[in-house]
C-alpha positions in Angstrom: 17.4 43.6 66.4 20.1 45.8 67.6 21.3 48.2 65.0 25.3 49.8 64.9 25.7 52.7 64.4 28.9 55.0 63.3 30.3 57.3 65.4 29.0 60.3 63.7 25.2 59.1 64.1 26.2 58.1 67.8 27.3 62.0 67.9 24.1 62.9 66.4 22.0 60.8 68.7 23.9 61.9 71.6 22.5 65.7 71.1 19.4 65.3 70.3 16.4 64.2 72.9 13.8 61.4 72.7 11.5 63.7 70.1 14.4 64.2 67.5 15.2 68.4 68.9 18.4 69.1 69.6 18.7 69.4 73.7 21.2 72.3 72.9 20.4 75.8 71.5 24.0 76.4 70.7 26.9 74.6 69.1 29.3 74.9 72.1 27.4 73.2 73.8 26.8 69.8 71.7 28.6 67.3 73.0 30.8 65.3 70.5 32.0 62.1 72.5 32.7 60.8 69.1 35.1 63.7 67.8 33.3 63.8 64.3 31.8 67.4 64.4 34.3 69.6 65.4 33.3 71.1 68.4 36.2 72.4 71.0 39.0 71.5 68.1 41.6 74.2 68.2 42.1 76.5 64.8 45.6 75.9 64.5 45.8 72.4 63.7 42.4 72.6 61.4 43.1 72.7 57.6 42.7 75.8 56.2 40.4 76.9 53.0 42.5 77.3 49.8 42.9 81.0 47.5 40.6 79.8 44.8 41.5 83.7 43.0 41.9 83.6 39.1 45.9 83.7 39.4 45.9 80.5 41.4 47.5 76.8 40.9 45.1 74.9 38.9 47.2 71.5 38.8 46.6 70.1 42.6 43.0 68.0 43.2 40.7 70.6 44.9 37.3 70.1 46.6 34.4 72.1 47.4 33.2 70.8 50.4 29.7 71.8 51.4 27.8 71.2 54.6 25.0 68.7 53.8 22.8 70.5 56.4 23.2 73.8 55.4 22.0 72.9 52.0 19.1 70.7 53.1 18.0 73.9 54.8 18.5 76.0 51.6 21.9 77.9 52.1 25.3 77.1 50.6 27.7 76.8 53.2 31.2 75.4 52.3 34.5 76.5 50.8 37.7 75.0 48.4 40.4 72.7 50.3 43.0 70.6 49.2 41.6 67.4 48.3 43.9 65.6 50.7 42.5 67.4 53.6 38.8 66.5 52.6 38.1 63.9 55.2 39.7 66.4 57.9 37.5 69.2 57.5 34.3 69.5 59.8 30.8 71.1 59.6 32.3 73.6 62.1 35.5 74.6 60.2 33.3 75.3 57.1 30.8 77.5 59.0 34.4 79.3 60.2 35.3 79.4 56.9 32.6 81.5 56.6 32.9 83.4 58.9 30.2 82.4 61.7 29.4 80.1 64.4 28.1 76.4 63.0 24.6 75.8 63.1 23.5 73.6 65.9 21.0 71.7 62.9 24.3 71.5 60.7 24.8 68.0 61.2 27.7 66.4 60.6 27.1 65.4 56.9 29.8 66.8 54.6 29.6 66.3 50.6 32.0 67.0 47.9 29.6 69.4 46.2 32.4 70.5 43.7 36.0 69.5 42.3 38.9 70.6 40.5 41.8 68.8 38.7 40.7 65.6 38.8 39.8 64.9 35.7 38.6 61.7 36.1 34.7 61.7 34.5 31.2 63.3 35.0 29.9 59.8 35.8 32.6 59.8 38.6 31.0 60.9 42.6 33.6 61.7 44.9 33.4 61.3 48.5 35.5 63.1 51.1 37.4 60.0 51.7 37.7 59.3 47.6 39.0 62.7 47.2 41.6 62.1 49.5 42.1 58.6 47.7 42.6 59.7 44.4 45.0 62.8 45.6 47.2 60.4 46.8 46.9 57.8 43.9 47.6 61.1 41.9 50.9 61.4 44.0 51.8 58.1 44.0 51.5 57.8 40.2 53.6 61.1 39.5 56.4 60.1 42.0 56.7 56.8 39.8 56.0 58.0 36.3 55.4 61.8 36.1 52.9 64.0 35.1 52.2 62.9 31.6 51.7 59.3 34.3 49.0 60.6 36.0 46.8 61.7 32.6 47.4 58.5 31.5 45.9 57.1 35.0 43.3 59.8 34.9 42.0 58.5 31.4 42.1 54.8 32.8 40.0 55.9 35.6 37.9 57.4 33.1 37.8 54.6 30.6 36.7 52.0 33.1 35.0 54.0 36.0 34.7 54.2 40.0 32.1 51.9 40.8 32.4 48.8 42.5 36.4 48.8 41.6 38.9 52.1 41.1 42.2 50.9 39.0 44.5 51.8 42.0 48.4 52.8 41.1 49.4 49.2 41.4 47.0 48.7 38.5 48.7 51.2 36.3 51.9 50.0 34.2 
């Protein structure tokens, strides 16, 4: 039985030998054939961590994207981004965040550990790639019916949940 895997297990697979060790001691080194941990990406055109300070705007979805690895090894590394930069932000630019150089046990794992302005129910788990979905629902919702629009949307989400099926904008009247 041959098994498929995604590109960031093929990454993971790729760096580690036939005992499950990493064959590299440092994060430069890793390759990433798959372009899924952020190794070699330049700065510039990484997104950046937002100003979560007490004076800023609360009305934009926000995520706090943590490194699944870090936590698994009992440390909190992450920061706040916009929520429609979630699935663009790597392990490696949340170590940077930080301040240091990513661990080369990281992983590649990201989780939405925390949000803000979405409003959409405790029962509701965001992904990366949800965050970034409902963002831009949000947008398309307020370009078509303003801001009281998206509440309204919001509650619907609320109402019937983001299981199997999320109401999408076309849903909403």
């Amino acid at each position: 039985m041959t098994v498929q895997l995604s590109a960031a297990q093929q990454a993971q697979m790729d760096n580690r030998d036939d005992f499950g060790k990493w064959k590299q001691k440092s994060h430069t080194d890793v390759e990433d054939t798959a372009g899924v941990l952020g190794v070699g990406v330049d700065d510039a055109d990484r997104p950046e961590p937002l100003d979560m300070s007490p004076n800023r705007d609360r009305g934009e979805p926000k995520v706090w994207l943590g490194s699944e690895g870090a936590y698994a090894a009992g440390r909190l590394v992450g920061d706040w981004y916009a929520a429609e930069d979630a699935e663009d932000v790597t392990v490696a630019d949340l170590y940077r965040a930080n301040g240091e150089e990513p661990d080369p046990d990281a992983g590649d794992e990201i989780a939405v550990m925390d949000h803000e302005g979405f409003d959409v129910g405790d029962h509701v788990t965001l992904s990366p790639a949800h965050a970034v979905e409902l963002a831009q629902d949000f947008e398309t919702v307020e370009s078509e019916h303003g801001e009281d629009g998206v509440e309204a949307y919001k509650a619907m989400i609320r109402d019937q949940g983001f299981g199997d099926h999320k109401p999408g904008p076309d849903e909403f009247y």
